[in-house]
C-alpha positions in Angstrom: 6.3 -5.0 -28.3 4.5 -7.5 -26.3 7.9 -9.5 -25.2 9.0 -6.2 -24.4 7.1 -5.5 -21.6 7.0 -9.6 -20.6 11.0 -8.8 -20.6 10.4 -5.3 -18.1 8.1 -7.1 -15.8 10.2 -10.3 -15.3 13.1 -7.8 -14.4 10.8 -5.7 -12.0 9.8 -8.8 -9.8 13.4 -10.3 -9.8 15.0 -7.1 -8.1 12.1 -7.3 -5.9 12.7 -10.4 -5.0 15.9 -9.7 -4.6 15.6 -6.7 -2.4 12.5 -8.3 0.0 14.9 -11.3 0.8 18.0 -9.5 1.9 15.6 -6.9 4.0 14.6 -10.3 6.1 17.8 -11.8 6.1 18.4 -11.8 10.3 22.4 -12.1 10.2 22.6 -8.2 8.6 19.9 -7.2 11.1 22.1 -8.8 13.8 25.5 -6.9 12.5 23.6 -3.4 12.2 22.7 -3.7 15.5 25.9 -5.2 17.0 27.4 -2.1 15.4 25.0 0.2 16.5 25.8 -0.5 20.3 29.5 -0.4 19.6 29.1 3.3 18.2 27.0 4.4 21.3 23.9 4.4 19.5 20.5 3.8 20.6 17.2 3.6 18.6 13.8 3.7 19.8 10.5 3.4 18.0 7.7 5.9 18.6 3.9 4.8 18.9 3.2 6.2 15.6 6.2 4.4 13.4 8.9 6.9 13.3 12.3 5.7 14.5 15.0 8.1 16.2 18.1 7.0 17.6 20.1 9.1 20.4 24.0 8.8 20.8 24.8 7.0 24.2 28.5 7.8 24.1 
């Protein structure tokens, strides 16, 4: 029972790992926004954290 739940919380804090590193990985923050612009897309952030984006085109 015990290695059981060693086993689950191993697995929880690799696909967390594995999801924080590709949120700060630059290059993909690069393309979405290279992309963005080419679809007439602009996104602005308000004061209080929200983010909307308008269509340029």
């Amino acid at each position: 029972m015990r290695t059981r739940i060693v086993k689950v919380i191993l697995m929880i804090i690799l696909g967390m790992s594995a999801v924080s590193c590709s949120l700060f990985d630059s290059n993909e923050w690069r393309e979405a926004h290279r992309r963005s612009v080419e679809h007439g897309r602009t996104c602005y952030e308000r004061a209080n954290g929200s983010i909307y984006c308008k269509d340029t085109k």
